[in-house]
N, CA, C and O atoms as a GROMACS GRO file, in nm:
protein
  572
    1UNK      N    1   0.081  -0.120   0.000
    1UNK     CA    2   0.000   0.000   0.000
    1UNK      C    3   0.086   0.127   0.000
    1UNK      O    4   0.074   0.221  -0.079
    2UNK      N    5   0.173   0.118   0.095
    2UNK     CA    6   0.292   0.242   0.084
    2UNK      C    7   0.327   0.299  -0.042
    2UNK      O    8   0.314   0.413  -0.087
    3UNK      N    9   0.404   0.133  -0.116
    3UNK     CA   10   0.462   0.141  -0.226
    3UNK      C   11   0.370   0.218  -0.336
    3UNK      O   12   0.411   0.329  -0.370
    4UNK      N   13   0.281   0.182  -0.379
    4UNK     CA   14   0.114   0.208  -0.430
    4UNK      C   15   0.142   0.384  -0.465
    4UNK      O   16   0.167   0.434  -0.575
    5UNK      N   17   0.125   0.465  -0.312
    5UNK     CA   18   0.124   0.580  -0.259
    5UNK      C   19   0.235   0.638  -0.334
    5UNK      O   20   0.236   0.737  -0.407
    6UNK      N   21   0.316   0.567  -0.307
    6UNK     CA   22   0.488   0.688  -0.309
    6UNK      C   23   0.466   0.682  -0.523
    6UNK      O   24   0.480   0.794  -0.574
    7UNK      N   25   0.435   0.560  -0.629
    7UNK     CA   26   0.411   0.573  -0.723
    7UNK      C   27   0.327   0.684  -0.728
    7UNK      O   28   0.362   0.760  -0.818
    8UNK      N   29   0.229   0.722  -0.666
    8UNK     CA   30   0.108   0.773  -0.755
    8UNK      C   31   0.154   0.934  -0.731
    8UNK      O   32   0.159   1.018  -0.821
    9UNK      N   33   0.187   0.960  -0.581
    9UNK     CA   34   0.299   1.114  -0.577
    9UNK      C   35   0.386   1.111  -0.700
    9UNK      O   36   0.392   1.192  -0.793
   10UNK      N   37   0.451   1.004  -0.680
   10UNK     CA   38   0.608   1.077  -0.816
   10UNK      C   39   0.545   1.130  -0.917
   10UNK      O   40   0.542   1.244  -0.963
   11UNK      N   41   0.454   0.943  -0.969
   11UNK     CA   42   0.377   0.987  -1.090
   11UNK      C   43   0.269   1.132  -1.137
   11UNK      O   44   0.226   1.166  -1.248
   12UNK      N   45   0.258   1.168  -1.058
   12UNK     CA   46   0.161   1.273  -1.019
   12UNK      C   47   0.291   1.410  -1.046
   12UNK      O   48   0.289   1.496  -1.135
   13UNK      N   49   0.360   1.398  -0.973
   13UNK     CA   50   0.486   1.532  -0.976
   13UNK      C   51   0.550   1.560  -1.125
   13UNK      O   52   0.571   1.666  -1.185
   14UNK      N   53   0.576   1.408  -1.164
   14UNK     CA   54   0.635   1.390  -1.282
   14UNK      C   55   0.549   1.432  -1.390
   14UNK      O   56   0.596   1.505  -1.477
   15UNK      N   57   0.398   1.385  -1.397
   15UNK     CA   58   0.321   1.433  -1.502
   15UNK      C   59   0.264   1.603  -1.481
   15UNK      O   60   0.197   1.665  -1.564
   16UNK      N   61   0.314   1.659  -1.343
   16UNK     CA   62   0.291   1.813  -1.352
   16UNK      C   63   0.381   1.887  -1.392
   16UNK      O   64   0.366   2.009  -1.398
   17UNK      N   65   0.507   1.817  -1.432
   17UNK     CA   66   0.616   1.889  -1.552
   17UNK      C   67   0.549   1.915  -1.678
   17UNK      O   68   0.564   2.021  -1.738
   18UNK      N   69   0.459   1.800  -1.726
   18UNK     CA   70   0.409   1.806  -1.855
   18UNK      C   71   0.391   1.977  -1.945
   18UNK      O   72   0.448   2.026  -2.042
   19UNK      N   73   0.304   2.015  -1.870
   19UNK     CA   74   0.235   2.172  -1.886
   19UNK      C   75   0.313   2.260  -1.871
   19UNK      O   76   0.298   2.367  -1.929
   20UNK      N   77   0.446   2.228  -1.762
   20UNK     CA   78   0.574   2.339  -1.801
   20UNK      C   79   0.631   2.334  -1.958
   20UNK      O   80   0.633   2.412  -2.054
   21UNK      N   81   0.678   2.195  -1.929
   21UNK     CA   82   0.719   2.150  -2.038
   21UNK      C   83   0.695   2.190  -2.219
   21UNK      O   84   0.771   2.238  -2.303
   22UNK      N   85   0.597   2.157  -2.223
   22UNK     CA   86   0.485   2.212  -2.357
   22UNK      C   87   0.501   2.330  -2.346
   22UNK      O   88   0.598   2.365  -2.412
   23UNK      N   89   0.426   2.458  -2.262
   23UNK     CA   90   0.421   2.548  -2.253
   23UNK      C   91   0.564   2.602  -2.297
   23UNK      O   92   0.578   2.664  -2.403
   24UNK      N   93   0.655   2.579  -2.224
   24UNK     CA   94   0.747   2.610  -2.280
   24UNK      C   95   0.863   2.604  -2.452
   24UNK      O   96   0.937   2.680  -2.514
   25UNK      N   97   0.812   2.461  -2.464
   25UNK     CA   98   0.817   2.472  -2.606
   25UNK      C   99   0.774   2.515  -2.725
   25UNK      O  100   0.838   2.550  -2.824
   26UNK      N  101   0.626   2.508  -2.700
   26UNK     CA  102   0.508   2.649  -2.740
   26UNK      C  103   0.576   2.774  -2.746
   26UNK      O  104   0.582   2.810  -2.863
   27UNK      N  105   0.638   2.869  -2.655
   27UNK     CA  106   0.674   2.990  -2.638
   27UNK      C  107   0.784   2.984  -2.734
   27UNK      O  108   0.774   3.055  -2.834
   28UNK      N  109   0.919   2.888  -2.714
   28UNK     CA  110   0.998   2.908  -2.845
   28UNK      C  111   0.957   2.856  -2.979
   28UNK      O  112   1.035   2.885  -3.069
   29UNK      N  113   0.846   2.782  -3.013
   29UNK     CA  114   0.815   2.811  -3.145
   29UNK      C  115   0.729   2.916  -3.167
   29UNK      O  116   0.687   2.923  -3.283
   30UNK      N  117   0.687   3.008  -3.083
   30UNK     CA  118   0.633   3.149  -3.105
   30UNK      C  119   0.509   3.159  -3.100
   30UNK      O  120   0.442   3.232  -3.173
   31UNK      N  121   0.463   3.083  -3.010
   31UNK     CA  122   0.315   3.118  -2.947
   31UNK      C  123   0.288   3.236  -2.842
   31UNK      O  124   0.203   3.193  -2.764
   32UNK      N  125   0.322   3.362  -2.808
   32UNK     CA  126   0.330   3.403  -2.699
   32UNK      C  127   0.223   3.375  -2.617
   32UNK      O  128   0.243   3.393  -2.497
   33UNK      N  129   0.092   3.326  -2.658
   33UNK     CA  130   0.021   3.327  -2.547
   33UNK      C  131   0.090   3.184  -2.424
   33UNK      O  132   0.067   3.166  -2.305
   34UNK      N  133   0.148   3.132  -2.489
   34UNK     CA  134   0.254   2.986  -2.388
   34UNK      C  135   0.272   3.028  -2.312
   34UNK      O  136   0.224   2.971  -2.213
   35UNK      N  137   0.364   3.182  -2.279
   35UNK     CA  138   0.404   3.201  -2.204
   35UNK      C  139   0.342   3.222  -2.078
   35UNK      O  140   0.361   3.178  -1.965
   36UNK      N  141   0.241   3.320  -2.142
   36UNK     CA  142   0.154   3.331  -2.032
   36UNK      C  143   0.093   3.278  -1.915
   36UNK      O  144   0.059   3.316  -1.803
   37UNK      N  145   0.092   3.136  -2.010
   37UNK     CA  146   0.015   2.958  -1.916
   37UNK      C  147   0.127   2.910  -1.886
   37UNK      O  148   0.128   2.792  -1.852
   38UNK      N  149   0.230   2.970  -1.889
   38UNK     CA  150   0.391   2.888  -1.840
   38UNK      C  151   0.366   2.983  -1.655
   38UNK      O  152   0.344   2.945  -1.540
   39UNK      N  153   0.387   3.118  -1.728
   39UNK     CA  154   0.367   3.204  -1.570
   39UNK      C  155   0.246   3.148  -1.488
   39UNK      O  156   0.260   3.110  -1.372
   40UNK      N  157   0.157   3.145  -1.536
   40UNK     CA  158   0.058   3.112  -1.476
   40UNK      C  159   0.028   2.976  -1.434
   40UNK      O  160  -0.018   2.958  -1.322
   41UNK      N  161   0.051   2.878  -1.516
   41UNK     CA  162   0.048   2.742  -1.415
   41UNK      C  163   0.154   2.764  -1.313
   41UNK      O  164   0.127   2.703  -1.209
   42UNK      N  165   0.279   2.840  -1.307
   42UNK     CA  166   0.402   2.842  -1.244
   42UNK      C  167   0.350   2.902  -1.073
   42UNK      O  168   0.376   2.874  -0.956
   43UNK      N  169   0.260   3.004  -1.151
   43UNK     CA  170   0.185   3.056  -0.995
   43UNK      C  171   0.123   2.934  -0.915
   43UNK      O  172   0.144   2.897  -0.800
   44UNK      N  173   0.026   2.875  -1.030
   44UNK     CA  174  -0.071   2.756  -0.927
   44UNK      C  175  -0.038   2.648  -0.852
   44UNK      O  176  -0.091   2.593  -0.756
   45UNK      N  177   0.107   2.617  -0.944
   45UNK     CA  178   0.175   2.518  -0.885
   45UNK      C  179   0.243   2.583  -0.733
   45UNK      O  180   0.233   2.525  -0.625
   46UNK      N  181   0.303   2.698  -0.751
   46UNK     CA  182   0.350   2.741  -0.644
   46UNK      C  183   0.284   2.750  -0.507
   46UNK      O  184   0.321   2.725  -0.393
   47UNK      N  185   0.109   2.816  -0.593
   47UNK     CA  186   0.009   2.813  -0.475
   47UNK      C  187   0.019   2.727  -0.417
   47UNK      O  188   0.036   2.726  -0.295
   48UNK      N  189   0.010   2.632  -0.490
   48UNK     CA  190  -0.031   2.499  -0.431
   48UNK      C  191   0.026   2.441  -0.322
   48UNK      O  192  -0.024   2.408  -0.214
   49UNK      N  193   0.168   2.429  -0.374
   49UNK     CA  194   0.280   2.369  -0.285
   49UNK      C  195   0.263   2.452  -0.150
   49UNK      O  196   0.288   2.391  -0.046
   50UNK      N  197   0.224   2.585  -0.142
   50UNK     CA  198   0.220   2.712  -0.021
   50UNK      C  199   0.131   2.695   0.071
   50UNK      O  200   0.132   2.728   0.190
   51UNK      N  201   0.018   2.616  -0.020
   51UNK     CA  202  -0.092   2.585   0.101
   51UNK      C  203  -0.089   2.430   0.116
   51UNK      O  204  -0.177   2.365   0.172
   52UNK      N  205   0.024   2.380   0.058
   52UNK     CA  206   0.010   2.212   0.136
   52UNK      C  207   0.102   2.250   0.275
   52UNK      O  208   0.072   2.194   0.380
   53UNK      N  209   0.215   2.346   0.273
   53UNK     CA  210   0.278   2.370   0.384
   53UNK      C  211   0.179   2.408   0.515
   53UNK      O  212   0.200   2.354   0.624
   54UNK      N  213   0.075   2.501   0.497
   54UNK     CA  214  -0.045   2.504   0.603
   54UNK      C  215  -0.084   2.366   0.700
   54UNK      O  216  -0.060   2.335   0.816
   55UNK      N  217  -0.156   2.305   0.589
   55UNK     CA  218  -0.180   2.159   0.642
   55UNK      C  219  -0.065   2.108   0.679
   55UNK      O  220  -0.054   2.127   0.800
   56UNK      N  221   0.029   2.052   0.636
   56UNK     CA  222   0.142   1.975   0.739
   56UNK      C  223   0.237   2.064   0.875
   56UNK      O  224   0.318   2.009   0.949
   57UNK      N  225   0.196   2.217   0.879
   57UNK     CA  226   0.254   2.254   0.975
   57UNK      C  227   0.129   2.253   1.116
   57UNK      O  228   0.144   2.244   1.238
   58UNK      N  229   0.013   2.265   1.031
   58UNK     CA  230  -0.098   2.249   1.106
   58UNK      C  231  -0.113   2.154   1.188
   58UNK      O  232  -0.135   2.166   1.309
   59UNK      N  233  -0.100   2.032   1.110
   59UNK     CA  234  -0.161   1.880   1.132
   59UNK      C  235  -0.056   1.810   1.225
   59UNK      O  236   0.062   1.780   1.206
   60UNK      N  237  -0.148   1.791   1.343
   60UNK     CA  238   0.002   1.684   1.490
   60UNK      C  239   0.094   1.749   1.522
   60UNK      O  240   0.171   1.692   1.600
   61UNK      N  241   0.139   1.929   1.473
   61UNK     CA  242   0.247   1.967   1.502
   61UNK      C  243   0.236   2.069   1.645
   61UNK      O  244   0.166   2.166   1.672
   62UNK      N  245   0.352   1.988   1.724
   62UNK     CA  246   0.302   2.044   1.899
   62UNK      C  247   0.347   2.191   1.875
   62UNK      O  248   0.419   2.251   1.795
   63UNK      N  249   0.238   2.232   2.025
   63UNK     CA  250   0.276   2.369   1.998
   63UNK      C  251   0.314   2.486   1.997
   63UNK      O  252   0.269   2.597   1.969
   64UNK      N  253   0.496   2.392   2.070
   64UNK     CA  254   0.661   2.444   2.118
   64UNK      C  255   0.678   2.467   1.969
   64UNK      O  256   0.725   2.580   1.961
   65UNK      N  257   0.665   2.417   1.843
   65UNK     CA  258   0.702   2.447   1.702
   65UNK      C  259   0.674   2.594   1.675
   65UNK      O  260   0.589   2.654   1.742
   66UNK      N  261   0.751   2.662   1.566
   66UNK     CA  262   0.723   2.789   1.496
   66UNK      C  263   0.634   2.748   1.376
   66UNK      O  264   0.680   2.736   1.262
   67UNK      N  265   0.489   2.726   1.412
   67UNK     CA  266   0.423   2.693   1.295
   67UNK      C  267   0.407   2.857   1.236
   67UNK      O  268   0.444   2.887   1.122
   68UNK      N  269   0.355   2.941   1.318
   68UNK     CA  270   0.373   3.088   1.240
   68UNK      C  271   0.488   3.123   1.137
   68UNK      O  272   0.481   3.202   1.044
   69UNK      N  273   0.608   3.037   1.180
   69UNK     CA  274   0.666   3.056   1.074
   69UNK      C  275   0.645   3.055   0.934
   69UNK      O  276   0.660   3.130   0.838
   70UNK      N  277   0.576   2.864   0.976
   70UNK     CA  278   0.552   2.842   0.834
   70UNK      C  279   0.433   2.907   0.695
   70UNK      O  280   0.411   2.910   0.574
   71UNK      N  281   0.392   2.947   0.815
   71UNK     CA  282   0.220   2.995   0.740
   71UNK      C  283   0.260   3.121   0.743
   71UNK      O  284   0.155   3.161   0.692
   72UNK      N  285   0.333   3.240   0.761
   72UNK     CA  286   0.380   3.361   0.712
   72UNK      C  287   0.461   3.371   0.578
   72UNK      O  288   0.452   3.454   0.488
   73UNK      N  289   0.570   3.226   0.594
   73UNK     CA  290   0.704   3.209   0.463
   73UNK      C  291   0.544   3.236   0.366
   73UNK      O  292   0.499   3.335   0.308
   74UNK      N  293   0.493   3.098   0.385
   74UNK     CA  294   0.371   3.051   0.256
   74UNK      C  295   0.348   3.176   0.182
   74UNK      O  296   0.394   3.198   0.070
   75UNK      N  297   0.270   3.263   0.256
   75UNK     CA  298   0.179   3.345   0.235
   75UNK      C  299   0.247   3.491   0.180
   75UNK      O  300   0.190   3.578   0.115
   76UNK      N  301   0.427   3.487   0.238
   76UNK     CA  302   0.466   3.592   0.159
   76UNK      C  303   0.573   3.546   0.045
   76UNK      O  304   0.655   3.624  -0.004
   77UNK      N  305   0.562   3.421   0.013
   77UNK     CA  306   0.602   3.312  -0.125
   77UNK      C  307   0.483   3.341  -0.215
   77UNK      O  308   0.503   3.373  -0.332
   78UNK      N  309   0.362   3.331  -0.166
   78UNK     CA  310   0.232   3.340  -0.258
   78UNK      C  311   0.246   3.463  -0.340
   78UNK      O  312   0.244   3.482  -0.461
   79UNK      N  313   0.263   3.554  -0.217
   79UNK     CA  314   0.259   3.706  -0.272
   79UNK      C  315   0.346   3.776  -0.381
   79UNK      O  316   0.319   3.843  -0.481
   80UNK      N  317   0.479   3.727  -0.311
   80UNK     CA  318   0.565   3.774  -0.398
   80UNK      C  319   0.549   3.671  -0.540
   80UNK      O  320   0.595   3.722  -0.642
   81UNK      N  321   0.496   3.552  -0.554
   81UNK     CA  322   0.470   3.504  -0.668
   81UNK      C  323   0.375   3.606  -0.786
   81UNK      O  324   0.390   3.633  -0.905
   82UNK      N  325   0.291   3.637  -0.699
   82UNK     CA  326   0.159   3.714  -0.772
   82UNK      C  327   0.189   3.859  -0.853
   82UNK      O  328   0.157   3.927  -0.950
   83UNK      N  329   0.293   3.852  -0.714
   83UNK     CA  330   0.315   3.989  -0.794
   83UNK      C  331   0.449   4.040  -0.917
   83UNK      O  332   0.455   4.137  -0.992
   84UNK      N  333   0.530   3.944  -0.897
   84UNK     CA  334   0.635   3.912  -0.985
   84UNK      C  335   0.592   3.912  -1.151
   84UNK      O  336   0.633   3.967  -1.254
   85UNK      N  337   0.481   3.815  -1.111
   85UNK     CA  338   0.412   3.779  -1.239
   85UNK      C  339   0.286   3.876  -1.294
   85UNK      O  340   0.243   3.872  -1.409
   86UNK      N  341   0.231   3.974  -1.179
   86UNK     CA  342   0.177   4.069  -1.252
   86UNK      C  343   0.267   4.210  -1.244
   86UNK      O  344   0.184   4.286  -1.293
   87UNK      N  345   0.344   4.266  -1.224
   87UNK     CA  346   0.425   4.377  -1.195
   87UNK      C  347   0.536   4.372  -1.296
   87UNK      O  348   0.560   4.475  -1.359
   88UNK      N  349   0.612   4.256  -1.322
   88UNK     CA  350   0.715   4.262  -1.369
   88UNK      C  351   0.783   4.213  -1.488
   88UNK      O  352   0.740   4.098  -1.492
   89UNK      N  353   0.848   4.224  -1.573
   89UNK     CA  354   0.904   4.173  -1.699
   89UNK      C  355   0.898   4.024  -1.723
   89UNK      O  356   0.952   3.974  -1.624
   90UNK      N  357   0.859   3.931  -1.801
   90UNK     CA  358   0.849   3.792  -1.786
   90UNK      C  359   1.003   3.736  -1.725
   90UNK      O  360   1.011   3.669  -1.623
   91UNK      N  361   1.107   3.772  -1.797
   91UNK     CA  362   1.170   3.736  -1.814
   91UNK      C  363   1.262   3.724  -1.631
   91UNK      O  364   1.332   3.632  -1.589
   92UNK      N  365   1.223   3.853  -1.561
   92UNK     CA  366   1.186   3.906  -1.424
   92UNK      C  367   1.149   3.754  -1.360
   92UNK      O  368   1.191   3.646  -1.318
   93UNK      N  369   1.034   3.839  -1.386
   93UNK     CA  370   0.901   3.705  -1.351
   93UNK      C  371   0.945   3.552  -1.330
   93UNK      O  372   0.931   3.484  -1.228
   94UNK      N  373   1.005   3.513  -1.459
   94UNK     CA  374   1.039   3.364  -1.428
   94UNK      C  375   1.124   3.323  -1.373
   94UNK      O  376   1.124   3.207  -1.330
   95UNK      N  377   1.228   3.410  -1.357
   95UNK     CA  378   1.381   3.412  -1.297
   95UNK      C  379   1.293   3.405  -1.113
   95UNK      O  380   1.304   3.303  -1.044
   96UNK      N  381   1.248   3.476  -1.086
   96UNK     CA  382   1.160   3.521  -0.957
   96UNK      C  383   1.061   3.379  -0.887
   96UNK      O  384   1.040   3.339  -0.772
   97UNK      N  385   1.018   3.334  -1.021
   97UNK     CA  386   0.960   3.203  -0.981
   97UNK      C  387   1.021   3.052  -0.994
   97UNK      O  388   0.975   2.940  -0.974
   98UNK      N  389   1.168   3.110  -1.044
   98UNK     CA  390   1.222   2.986  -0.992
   98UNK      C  391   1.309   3.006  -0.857
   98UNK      O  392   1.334   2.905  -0.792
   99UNK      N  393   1.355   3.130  -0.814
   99UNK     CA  394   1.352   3.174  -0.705
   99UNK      C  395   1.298   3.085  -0.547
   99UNK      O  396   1.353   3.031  -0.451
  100UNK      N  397   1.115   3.120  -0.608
  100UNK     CA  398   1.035   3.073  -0.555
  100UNK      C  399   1.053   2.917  -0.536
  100UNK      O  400   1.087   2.867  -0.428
  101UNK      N  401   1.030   2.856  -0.634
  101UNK     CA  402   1.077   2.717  -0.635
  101UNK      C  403   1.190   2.665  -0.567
  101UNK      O  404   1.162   2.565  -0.500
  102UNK      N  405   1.294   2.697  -0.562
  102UNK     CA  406   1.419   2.693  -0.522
  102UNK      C  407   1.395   2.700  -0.324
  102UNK      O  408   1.433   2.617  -0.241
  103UNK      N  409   1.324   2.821  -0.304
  103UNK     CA  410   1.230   2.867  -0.154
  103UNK      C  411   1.147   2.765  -0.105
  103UNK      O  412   1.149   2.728   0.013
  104UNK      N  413   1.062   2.710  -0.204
  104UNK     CA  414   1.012   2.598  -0.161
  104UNK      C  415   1.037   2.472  -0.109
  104UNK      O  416   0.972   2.413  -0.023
  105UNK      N  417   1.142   2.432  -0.173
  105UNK     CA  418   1.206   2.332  -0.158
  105UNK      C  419   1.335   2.323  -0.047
  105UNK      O  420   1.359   2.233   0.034
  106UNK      N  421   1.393   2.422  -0.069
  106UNK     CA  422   1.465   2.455   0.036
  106UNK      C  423   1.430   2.464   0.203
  106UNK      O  424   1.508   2.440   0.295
  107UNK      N  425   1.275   2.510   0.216
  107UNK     CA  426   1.181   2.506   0.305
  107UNK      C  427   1.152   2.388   0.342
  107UNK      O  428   1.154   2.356   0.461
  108UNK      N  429   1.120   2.300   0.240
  108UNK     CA  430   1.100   2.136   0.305
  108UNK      C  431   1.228   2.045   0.378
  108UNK      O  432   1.221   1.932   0.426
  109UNK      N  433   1.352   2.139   0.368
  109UNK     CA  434   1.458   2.058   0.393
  109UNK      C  435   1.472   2.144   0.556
  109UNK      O  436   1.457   2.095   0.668
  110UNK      N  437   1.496   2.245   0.528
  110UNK     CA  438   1.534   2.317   0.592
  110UNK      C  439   1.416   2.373   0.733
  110UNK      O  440   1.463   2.403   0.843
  111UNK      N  441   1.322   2.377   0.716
  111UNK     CA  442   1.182   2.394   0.846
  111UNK      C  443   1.164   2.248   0.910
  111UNK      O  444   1.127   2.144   0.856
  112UNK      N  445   1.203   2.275   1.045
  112UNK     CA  446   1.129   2.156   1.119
  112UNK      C  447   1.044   2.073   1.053
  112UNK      O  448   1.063   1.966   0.994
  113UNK      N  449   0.920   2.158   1.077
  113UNK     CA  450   0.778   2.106   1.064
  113UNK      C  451   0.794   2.071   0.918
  113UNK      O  452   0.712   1.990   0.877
  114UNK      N  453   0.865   2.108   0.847
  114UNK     CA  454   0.810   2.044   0.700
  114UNK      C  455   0.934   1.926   0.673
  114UNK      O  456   0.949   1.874   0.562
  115UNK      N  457   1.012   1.894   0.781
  115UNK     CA  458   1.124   1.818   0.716
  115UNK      C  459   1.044   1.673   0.742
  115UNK      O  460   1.096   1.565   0.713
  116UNK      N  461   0.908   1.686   0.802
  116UNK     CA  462   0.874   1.547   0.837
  116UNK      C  463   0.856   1.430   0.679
  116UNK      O  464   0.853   1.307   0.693
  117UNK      N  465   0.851   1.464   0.607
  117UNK     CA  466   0.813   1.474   0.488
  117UNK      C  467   0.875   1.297   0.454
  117UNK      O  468   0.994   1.283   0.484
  118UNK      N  469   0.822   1.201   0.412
  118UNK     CA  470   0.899   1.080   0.359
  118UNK      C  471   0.984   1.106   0.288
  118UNK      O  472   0.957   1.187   0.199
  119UNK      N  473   1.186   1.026   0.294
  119UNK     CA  474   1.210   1.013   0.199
  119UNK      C  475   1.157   1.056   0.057
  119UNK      O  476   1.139   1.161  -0.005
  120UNK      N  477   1.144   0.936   0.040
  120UNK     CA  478   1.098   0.944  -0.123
  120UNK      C  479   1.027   1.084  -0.191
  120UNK      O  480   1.046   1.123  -0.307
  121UNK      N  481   0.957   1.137  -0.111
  121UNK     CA  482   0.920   1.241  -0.128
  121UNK      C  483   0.954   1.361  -0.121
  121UNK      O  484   0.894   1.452  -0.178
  122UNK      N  485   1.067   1.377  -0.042
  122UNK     CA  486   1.191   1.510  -0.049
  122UNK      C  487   1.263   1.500  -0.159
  122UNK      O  488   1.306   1.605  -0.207
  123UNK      N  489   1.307   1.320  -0.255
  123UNK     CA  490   1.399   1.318  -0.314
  123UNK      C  491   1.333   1.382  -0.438
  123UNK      O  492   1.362   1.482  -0.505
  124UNK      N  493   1.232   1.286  -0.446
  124UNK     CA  494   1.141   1.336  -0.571
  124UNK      C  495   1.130   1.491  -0.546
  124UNK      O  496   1.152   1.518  -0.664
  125UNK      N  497   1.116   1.594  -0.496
  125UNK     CA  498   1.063   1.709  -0.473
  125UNK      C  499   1.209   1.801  -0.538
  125UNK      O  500   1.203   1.900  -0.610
  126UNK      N  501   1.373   1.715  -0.474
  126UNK     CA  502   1.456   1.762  -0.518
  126UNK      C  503   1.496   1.761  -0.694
  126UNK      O  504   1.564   1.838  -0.763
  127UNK      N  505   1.430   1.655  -0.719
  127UNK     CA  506   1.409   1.628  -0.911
  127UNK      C  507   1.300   1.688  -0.990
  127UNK      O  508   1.307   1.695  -1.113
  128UNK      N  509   1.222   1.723  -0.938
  128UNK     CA  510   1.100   1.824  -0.997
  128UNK      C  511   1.128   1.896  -0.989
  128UNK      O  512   1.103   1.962  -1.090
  129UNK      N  513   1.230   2.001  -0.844
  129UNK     CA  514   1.233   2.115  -0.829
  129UNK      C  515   1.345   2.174  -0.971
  129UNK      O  516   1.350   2.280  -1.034
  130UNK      N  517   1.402   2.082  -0.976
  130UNK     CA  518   1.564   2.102  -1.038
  130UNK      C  519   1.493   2.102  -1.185
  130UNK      O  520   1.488   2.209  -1.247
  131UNK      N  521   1.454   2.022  -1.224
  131UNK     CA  522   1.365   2.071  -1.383
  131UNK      C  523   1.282   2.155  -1.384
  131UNK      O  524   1.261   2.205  -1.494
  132UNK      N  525   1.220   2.195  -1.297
  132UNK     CA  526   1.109   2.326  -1.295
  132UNK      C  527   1.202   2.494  -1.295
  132UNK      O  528   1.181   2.589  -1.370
  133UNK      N  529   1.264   2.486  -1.228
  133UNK     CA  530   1.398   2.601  -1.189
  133UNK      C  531   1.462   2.569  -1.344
  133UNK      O  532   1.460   2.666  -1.420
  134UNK      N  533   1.509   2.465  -1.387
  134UNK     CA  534   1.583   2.468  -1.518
  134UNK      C  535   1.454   2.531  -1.634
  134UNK      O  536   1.500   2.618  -1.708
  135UNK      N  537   1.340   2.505  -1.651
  135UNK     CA  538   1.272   2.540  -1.762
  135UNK      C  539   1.247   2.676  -1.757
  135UNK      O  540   1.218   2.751  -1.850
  136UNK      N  541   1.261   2.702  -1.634
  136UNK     CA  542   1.213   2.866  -1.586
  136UNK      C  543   1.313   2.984  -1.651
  136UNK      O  544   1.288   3.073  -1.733
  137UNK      N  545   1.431   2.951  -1.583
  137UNK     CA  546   1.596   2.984  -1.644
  137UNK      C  547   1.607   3.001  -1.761
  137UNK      O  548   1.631   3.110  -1.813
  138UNK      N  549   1.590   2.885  -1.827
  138UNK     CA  550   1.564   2.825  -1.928
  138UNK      C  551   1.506   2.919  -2.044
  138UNK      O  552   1.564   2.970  -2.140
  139UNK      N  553   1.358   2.927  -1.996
  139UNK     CA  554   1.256   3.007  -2.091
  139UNK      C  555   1.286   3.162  -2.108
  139UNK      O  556   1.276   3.231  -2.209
  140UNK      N  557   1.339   3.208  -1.934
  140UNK     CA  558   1.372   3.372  -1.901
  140UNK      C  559   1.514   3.424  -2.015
  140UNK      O  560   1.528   3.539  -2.057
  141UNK      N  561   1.614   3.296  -2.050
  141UNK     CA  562   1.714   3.320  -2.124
  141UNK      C  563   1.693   3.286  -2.268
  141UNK      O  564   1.792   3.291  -2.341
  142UNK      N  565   1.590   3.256  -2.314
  142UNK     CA  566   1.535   3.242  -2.456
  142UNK      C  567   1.409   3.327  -2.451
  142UNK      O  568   1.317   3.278  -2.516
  143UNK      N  569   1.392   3.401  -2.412
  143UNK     CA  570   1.272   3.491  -2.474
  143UNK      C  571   1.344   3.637  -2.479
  143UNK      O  572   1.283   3.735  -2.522
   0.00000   0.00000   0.00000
């Protein structure tokens, strides 16, 4: 059943490259609207990851922990996502949200409360993060 679990995360992480991925190849054959759904899934994904940190700092964590920590980082990761991507140059922008990414992940290693995290699931997080940050780079130095 474990085993089951830890597949359907990777698989799950691995197939949410997909939409970077494309998107990004879209933009260099000269779709600009790609880009747009590159920034923008880049936000949701980010959301996302910002408010799973809520729940696991929330959930069983006693409460000698700096969970305020965690739910302030989130919330000013969210922000500065939002606004990167509406305020500023794409090229800004994506450099900024791999930033972000880079913050995220670094956060799961590095925060108590989020280091509870399985194996398998930090490693994987360190291989998604590292292709997501590369396409970002990536796209900000080809457009």
């Amino acid at each position: 059943m474990v085993l089951e679990r830890q597949w359907v995360v990777v698989g799950l992480a691995v197939a949410g490259l997909i939409p970077f991925a494309g998107m990004a190849v879209l933009t260099g054959l000269g779709y600009e609207s790609a880009l747009n759904g590159f920034l923008f899934y880049s936000l949701a994904i980010s959301a996302f990851l910002c408010g799973s940190w809520w729940g696991i700092a929330l959930a069983k964590t006693p409460s000698s922990e700096s969970v305020w920590l965690v739910l302030v980082l989130s919330n000013g990761l969210v922000i500065a996502s939002v606004a990167a991507i509406v305020l500023l140059a794409p090229t800004v922008a994506l450099a900024c949200q791999a930033l972000v990414f880079v913050a995220l992940c670094g956060g799961e290693w590095a925060i108590k409360v989020l280091a509870r995290a399985p194996r398998y699931y930090r490693q994987m997080r360190l291989g998604v993060t590292a292709v997501v940050v590369t396409l970002h780079l990536g796209l900000a130095l080809a457009i």
